[in-house]
C-alpha positions as CSV (number, residue, x, y, z in Angstrom):
1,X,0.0,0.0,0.0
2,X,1.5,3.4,-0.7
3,X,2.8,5.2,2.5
4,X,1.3,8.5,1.4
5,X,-1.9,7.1,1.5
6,X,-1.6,5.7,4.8
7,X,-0.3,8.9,6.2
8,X,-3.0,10.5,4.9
9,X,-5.5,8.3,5.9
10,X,-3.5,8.7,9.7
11,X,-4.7,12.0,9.0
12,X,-7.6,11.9,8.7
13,X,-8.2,9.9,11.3
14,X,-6.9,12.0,14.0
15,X,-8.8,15.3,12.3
16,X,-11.7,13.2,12.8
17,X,-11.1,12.2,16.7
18,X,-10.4,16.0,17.2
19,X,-13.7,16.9,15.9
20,X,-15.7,14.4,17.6
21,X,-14.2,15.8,21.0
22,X,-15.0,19.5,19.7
23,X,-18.6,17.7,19.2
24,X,-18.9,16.7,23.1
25,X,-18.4,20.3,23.6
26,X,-20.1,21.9,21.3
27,X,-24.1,23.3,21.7
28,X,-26.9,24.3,20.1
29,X,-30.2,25.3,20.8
30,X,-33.7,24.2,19.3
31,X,-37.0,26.7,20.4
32,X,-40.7,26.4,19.7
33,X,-43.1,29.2,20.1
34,X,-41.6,31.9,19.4
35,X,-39.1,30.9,22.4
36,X,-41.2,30.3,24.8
37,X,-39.9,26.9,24.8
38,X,-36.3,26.0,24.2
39,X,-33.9,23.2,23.9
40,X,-30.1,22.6,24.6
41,X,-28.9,19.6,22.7
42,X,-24.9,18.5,22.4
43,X,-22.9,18.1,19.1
44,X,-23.5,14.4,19.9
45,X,-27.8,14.8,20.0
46,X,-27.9,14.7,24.0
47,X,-30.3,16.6,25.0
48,X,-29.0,19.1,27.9
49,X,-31.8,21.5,29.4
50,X,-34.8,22.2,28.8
51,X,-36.9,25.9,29.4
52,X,-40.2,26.9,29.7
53,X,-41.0,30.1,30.0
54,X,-43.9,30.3,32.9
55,X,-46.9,31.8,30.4
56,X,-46.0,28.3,28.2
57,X,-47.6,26.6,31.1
58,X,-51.7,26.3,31.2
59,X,-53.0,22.7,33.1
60,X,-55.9,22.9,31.0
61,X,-53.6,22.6,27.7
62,X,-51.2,20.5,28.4
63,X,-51.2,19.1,24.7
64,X,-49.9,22.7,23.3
65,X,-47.2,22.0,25.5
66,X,-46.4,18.9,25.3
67,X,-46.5,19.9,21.3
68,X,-44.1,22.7,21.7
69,X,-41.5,21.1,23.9
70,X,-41.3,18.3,21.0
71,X,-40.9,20.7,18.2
72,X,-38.1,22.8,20.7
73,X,-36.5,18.8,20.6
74,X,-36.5,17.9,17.6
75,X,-35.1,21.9,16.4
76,X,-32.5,21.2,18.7
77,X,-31.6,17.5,17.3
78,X,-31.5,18.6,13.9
79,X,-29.2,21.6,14.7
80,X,-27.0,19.6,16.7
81,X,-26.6,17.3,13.6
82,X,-25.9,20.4,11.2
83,X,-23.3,21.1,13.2
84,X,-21.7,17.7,13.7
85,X,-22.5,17.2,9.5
86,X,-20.5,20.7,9.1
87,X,-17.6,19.4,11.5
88,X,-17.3,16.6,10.2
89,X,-17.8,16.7,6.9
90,X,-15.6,19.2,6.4
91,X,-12.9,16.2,7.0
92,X,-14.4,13.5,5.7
93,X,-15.0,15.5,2.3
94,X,-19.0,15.0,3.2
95,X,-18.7,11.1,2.4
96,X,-21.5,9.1,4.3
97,X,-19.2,7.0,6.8
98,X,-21.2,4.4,9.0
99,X,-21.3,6.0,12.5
100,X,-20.3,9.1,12.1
C-alpha cells in the first residue's frame, strides 16, 4: 500500500477524533413558540436542558405543551446534527461513513 496514502489516511483519522471531541463540547439550541420553549442539545444529539417560560404553562392545555417542547426537541436535534454534518464533513469531504 503506498505510504502516502496511509499517512494521509492517519490523518484523517486524527482530524476526525479531534472533531468528535470538539462535538462533546459543542451546543446548540432548538425553540418552539416563538421561544417560549427551548432546547439545549450537544454536538453528539444529547439533549441538555430544557426551558419553559412560565406563560408556556396552562394545566388545561397541556397538549400545546407537550407539542411545543417536541418541536423545541426535535429543532435542537436537527441543529445539533448540522453542526456535527458541518464538523465533520468538512474532514471527511461529506462522504456518508457508518457512525459518524
Amino acid at each position: 500500500m503506498n505510504k502516502n496514502l496511509i499517512r494521509q489516511a492517519q490523518q484523517m483519522q486524527a482530524q476526525l477524533a479531534k472533531a468528535q471531541e470538539e462535538l462533546e463540547s459543542a451546543t446548540v439550541e432548538g425553540s418552539s413558540g416563538g421561544g417560549v420553549v427551548k432546547v439545549v442539545a450537544s454536538g453528539k444529539q444529547l439533549i441538555q436542558s430544557i426551558t419553559l417560560d412560565p406563560s408556556v404553562v396552562d394545566p388545561n392545555d397541556i397538549d400545546l405543551l407537550q407539542d411545543l417542547v417536541l418541536a423545541a426537541i426535535n429543532d435542537a436535534l436537527v441543529r445539533s446534527q448540522q453542526v456535527a454534518q458541518e464538523r465533520l464533513g468538512a474532514i471527511t469531504g461529506n462522504l456518508k461513513i457508518p457512525g459518524m
